[in-house]
Backbone as a chain_set.jsonl record, in Angstrom:
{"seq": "XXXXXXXXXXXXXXXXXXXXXXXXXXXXXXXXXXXXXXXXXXXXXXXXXXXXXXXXXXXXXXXXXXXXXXXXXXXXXXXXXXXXXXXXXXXXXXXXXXXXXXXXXXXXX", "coords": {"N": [[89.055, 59.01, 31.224], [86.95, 61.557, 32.221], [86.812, 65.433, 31.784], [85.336, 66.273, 34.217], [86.35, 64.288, 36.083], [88.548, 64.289, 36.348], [88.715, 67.28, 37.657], [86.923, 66.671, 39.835], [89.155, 64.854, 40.87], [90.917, 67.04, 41.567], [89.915, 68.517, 43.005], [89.905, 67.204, 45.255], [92.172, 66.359, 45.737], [93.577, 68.791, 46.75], [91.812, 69.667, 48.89], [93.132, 67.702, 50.589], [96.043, 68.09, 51.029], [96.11, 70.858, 52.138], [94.467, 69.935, 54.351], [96.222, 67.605, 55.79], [98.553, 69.596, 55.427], [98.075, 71.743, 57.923], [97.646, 70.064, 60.167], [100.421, 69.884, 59.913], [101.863, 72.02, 60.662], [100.683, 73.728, 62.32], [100.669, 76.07, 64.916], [101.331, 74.42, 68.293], [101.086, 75.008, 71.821], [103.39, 76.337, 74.077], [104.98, 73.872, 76.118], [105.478, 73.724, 79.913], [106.31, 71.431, 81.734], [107.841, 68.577, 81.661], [106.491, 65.349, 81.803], [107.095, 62.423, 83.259], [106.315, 58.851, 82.924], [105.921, 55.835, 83.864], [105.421, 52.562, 83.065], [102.214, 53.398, 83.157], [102.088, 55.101, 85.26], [102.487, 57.803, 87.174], [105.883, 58.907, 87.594], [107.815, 61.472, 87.307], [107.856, 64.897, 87.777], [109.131, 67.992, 85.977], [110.445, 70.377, 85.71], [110.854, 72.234, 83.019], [111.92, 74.808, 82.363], [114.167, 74.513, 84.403], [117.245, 72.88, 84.084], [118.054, 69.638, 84.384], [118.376, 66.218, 85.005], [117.65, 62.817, 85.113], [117.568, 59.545, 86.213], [115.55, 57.087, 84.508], [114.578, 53.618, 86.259], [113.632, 50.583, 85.731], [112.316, 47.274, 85.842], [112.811, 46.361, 83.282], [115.234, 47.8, 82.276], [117.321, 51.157, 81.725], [116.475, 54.41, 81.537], [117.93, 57.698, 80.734], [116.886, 60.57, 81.398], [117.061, 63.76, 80.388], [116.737, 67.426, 80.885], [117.116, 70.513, 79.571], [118.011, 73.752, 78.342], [114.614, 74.388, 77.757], [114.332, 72.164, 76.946], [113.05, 68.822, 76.836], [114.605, 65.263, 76.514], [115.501, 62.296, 76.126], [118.268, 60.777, 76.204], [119.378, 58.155, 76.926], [119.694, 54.925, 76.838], [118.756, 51.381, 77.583], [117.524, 49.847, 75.857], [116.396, 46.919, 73.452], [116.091, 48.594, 70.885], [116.45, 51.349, 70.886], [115.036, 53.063, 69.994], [113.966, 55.215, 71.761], [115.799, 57.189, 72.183], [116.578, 58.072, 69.808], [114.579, 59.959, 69.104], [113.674, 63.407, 68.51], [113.879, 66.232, 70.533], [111.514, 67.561, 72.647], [108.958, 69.79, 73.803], [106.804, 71.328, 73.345], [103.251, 71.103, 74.2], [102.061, 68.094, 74.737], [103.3, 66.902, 72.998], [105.415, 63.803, 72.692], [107.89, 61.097, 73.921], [108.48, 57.982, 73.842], [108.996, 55.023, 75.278], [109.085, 51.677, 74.415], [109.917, 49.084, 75.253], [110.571, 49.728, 77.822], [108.569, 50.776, 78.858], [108.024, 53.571, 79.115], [107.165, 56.727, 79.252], [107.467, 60.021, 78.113], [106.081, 62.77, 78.407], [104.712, 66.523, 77.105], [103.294, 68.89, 79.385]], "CA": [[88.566, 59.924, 32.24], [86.586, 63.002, 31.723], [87.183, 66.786, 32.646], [84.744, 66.617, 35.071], [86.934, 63.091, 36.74], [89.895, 65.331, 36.624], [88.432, 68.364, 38.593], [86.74, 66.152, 41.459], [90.065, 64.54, 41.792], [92.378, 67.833, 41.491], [89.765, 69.353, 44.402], [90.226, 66.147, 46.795], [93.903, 65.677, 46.404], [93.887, 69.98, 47.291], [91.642, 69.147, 50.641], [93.69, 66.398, 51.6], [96.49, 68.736, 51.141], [95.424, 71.844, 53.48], [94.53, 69.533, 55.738], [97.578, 67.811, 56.23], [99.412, 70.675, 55.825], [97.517, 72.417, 58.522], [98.105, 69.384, 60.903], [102.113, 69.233, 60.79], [102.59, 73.657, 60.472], [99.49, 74.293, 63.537], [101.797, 75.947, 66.37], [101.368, 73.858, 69.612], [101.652, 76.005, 72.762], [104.836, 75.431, 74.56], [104.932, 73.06, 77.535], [105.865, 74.248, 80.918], [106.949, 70.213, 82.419], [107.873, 67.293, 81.313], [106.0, 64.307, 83.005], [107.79, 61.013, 83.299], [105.531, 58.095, 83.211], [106.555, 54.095, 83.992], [103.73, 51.57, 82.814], [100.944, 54.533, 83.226], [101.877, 55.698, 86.325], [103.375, 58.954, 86.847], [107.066, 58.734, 88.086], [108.56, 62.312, 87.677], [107.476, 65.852, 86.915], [110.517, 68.005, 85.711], [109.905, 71.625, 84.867], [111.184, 72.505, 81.213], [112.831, 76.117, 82.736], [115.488, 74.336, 84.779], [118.164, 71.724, 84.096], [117.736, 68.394, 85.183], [118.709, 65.197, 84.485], [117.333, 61.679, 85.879], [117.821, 58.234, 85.432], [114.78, 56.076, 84.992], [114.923, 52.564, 86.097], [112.652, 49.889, 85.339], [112.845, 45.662, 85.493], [113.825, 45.829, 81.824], [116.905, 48.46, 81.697], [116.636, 51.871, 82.093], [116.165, 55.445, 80.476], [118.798, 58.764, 81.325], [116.256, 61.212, 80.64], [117.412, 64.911, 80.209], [115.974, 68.659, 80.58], [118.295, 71.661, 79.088], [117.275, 74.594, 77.24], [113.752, 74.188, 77.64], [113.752, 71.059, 75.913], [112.733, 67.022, 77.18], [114.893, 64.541, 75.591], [116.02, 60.667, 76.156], [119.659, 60.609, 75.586], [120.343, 57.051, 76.416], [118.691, 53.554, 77.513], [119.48, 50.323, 77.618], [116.835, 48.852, 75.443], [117.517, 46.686, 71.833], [116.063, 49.014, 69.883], [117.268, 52.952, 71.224], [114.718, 54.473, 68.895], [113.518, 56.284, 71.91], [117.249, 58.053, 72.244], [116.522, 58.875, 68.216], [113.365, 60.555, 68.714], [113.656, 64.652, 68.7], [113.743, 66.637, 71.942], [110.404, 68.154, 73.116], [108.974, 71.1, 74.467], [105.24, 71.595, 73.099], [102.141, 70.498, 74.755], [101.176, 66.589, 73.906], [104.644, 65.94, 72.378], [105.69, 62.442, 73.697], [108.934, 60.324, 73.674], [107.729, 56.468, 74.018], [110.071, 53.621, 75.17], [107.895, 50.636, 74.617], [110.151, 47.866, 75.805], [110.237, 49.709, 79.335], [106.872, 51.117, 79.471], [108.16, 54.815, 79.876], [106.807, 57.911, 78.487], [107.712, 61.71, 78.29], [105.118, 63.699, 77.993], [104.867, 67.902, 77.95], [102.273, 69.622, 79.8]], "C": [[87.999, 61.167, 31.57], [87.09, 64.319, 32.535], [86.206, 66.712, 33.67], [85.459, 65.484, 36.645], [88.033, 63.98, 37.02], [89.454, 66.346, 37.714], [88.179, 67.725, 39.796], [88.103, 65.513, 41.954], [90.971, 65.561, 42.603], [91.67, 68.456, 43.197], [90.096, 68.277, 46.056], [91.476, 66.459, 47.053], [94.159, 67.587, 47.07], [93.217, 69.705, 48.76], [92.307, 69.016, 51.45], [95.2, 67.968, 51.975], [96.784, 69.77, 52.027], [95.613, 71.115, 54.911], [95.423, 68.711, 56.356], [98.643, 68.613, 56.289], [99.117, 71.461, 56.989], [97.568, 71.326, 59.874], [99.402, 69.259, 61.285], [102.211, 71.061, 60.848], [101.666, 73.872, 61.801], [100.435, 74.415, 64.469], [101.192, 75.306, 67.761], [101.945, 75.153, 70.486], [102.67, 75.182, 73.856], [104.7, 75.295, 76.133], [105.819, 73.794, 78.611], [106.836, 73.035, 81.523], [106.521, 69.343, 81.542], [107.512, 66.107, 82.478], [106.458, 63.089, 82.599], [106.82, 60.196, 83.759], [106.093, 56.672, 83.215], [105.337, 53.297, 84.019], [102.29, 52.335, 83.404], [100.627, 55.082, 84.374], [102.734, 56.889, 86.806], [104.224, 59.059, 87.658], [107.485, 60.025, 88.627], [107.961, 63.51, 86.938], [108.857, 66.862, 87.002], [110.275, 69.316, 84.901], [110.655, 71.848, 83.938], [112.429, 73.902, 82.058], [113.876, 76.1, 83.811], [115.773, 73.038, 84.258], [118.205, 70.947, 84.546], [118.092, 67.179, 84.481], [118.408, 63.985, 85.58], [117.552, 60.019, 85.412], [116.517, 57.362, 86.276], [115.268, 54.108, 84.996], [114.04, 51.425, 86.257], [113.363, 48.141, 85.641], [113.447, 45.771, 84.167], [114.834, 46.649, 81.309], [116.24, 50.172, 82.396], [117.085, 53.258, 80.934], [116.859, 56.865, 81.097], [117.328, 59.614, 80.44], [116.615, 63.264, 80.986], [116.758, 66.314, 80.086], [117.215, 69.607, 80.297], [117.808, 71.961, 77.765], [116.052, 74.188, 76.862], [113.139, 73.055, 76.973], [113.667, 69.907, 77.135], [113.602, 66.03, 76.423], [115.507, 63.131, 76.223], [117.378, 60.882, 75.72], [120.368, 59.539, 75.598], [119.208, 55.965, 77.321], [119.335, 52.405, 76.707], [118.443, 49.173, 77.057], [117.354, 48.688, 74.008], [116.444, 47.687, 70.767], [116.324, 50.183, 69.572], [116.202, 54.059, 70.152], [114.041, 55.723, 70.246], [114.346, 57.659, 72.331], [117.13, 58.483, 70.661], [115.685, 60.076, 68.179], [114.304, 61.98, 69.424], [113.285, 65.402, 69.926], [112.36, 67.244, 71.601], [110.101, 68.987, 73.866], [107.585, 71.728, 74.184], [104.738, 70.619, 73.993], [101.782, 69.216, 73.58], [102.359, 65.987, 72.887], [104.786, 64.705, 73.511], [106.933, 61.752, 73.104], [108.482, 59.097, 74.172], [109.028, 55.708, 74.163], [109.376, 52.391, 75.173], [108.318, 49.568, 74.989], [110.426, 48.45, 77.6], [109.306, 50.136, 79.852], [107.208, 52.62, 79.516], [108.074, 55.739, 78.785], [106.664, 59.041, 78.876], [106.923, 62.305, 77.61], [105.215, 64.929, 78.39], [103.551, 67.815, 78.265], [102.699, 70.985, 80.018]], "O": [[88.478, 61.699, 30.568], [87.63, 64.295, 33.64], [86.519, 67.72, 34.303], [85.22, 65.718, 37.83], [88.248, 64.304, 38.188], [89.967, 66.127, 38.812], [88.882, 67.956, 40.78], [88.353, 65.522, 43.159], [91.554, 65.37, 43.67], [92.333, 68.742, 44.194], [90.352, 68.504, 47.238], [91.947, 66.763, 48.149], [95.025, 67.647, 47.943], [93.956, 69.537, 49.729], [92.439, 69.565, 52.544], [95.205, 68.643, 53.004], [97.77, 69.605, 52.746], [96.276, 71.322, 55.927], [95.565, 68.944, 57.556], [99.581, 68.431, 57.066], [100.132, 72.106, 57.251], [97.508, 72.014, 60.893], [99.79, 68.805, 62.362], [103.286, 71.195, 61.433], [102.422, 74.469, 62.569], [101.049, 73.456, 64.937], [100.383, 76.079, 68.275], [102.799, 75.98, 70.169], [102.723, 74.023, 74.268], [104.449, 76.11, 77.021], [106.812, 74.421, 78.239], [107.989, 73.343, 81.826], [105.481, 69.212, 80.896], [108.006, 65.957, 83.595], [106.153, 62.72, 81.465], [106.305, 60.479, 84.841], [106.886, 56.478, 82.294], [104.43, 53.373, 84.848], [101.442, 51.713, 84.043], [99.515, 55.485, 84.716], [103.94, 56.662, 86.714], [103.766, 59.338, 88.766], [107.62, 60.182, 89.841], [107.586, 63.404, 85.77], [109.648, 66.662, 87.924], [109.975, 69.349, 83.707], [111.696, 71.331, 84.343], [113.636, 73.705, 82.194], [114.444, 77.117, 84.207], [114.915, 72.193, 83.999], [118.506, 71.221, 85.708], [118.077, 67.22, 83.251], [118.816, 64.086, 86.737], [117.658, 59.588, 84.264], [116.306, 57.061, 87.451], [115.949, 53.491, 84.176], [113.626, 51.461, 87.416], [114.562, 47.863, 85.65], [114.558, 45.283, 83.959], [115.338, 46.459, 80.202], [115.279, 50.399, 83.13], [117.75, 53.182, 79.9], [116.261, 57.23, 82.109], [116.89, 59.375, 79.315], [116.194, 63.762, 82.03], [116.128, 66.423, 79.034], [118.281, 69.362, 80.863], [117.444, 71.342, 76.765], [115.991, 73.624, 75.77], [111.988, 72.899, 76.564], [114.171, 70.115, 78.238], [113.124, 65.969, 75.29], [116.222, 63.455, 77.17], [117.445, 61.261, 74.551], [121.408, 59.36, 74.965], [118.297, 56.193, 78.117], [120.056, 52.381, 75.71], [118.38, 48.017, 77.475], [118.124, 49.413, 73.378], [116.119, 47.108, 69.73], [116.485, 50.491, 68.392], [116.39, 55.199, 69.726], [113.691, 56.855, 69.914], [113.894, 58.753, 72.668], [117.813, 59.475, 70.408], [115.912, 61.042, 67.45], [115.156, 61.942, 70.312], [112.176, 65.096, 70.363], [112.047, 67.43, 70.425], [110.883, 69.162, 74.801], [107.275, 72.699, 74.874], [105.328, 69.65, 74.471], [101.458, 69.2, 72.392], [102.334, 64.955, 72.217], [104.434, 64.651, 74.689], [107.076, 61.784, 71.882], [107.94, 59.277, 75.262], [109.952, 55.743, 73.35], [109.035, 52.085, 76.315], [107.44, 48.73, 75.198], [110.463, 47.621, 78.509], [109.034, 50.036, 81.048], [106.333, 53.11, 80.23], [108.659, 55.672, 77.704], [105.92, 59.327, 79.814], [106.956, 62.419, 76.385], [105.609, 65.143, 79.537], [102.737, 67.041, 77.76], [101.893, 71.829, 80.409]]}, "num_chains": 1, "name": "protein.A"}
């Protein structure tokens, strides 16, 4: 390799850098409601600034889904794989919690 192979790489891999860094640190503005969706149709809206708790229920099991302290979060369901009870509570705009074996998705607005 030459010094000149070295520099074009050192400035890409800095780019790439920035710009994924600048994709996961960019503050999101913080969601007002959480919208409950069941196979793309919108179930439940669920404002973020009170306490709430619902239980979705679907043909294939169903999904306890939770509001407290401004957050959105899945805390339990009855599907085999629970990653959407893993995933991190929510509270920005365009965050989403996905259950893909019951179709149901928490989205902020």
């Amino acid at each position: 390799m030459k010094k000149f192979d070295i520099i074009i790489i050192a400035v890409i891999a800095a780019v790439a850098a920035v710009l994924y860094a600048s994709g996961i640190f960019s503050p999101k503005d913080e969601g007002t409601t959480a919208v409950v969706y069941i196979d793309k149709e919108e179930y439940a809206r669920l404002p973020l600034d009170e306490d709430n708790s619902i239980t979705v229920e679907t043909d294939e099991g169903y999904n306890v889904i939770e509001v407290k302290d401004g957050y959105a979060d899945c805390t339990d369901a009855d599907c085999r794989d629970g990653l959407c009870v893993d995933q991190k509570k929510i509270s920005r705009k365009d965050e989403t919690i996905i259950c893909l074996p019951h179709k149901v998705i928490i989205e902020i607005e």
